[in-house]
NULONU-466487 format. One record per residue: x, y negated, z negated of N, C-alpha, C, O in turn. Coordinates in steps of 0.1 Angstrom, whole numbers, plus 5000, padded with zeros to 4 digits. Example, Ala and Ser with C-alpha at 12.3 -4.5 7.8 and 13.67 -1.06 7.14 Angstrom:
<sites>
513250574922512350454922513250334922514250334915;512850224929513750114929512950004921513449894920;
</sites>
This chain:
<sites>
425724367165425424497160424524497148424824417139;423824547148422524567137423324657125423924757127;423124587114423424647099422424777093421224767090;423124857092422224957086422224977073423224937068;421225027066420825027050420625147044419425147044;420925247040421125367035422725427032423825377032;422125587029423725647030423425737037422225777039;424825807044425125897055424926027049424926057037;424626107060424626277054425926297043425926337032;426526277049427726327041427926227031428426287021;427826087029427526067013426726167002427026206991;425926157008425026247001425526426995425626486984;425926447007426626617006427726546991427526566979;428526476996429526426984428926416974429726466966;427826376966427126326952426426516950426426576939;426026566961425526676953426526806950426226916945;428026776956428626846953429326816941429826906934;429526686937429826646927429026656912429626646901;427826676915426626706906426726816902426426836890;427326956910427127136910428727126904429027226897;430027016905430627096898430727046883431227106874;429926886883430026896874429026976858429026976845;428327036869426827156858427827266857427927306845;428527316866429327456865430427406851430927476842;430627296852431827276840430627246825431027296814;429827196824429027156814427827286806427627296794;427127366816426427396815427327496803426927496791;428527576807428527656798428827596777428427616766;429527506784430227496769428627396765428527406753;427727336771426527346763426227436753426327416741;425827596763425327726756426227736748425927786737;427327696748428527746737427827636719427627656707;427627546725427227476714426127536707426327586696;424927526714423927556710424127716703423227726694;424727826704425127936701425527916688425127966677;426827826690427627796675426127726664425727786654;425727626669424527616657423527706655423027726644;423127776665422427876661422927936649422427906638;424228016650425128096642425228016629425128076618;425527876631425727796614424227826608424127886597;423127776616422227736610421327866600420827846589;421528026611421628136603422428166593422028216582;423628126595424428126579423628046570423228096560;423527926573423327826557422127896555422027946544;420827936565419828026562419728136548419028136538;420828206551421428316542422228286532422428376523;422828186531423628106517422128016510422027986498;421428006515419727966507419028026502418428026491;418828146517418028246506419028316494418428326483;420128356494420628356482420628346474420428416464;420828166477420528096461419128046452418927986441;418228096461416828086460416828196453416528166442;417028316454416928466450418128436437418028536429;418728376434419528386423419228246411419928226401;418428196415417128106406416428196405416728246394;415128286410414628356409414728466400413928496392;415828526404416428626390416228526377415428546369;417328396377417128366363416228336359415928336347;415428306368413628286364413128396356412328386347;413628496359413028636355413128706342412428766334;414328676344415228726325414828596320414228636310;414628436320413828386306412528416311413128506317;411328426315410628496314410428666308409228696305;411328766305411428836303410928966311410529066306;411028946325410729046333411729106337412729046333;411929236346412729276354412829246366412029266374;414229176370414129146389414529236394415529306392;413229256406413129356413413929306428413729196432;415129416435414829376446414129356453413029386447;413829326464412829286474413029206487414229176490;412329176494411829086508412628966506412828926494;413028886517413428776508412428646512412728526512;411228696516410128606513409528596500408928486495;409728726492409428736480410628646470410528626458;411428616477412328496471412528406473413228346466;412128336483412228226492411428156502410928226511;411228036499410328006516411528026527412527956528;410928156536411628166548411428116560410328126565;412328066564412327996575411628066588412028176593;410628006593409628096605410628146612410128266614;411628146618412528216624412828366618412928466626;412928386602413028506600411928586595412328686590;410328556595409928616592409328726603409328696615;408828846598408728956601410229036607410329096618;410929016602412529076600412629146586412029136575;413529226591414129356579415329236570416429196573;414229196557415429086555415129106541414029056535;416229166534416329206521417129146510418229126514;416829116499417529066488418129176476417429246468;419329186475419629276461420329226451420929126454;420429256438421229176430422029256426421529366423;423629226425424829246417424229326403423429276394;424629446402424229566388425429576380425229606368;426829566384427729556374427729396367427329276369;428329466358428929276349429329146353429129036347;429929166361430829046372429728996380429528876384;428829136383427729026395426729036392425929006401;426129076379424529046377424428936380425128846375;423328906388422428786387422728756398421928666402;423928796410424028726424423628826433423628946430;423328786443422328806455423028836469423628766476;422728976472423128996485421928996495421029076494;422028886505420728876512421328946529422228906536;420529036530420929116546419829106552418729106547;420229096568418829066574419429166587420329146596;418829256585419429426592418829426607419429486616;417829366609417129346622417129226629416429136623;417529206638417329066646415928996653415329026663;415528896645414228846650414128856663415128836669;413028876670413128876680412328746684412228746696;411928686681411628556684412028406676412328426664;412128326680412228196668413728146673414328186683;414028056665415427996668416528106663417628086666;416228216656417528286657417428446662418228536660;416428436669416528566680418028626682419128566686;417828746677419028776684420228806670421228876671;420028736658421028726650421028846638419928886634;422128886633421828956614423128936611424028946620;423428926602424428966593423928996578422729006575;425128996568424828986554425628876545426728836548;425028836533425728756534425628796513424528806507;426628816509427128806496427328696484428328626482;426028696477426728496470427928566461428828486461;428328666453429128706444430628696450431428726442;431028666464432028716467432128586471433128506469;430928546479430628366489431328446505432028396514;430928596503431728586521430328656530429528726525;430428636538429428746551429928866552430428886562;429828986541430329086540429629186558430429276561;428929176563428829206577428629076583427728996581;429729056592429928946598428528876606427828966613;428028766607427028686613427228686630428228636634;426228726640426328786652424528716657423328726654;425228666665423528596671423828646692424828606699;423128696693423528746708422628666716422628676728;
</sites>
């Protein structure tokens, strides 16, 4: 009898069913990853521009100007992901929080690595006073 060299239909059916379940088990908790760093990476985003904006202020008082709120390009190199976003910096006006920085980014980029994301983020308190949301 002559030796044959290949695989059978149904080997084959076996490896590609084994391929689909294992994409159906992987694929998601991928997106789950990539989601969660999105989410971190917008946070530390917003714990920077903060602290960039709260250099800035003290830049301001020894120079003797007034800090103005503003853009938080006007305080920071922002990351191309957030620019042209509703993304504002304010500073603490009572005693306890002059000089720290609440940076909110009210509109979600719609393009870039954080499409989709805003929260706010508080340096005087250190919390996400509106919770961080990337859809």
């Amino acid at each position: 009898m002559k030796k044959k060299n290949g695989f059978t239909l149904i080997e084959l059916l076996a490896v590609i069913v084994i391929l689909a379940i294992i994409l159906v088990i992987a694929v998601p908790k991928i997106l789950s990853v990539i989601n969660d760093a999105t989410k971190n990476s917008f946070e530390s985003s917003l714990k920077m521009i903060a602290s960039s904006a709260e250099k800035n202020y003290q830049i301001q008082i020894i120079k003797g100007e007034t800090p103005a709120n503003g853009n938080c390009e006007a305080v920071a190199t922002v990351d191309a992901g957030l620019k042209g976003t509703v993304c504002s910096v304010t500073y603490g006006t009572t005693e306890d929080t002059k000089g720290t920085a609440v940076v909110k980014v009210e509109t979600a980029p719609t393009t870039g690595k954080f499409k989709g994301c805003i929260g706010t983020y508080n340096s005087a308190t250190q919390t996400f006073t509106t919770e961080v949301t990337c859809s």
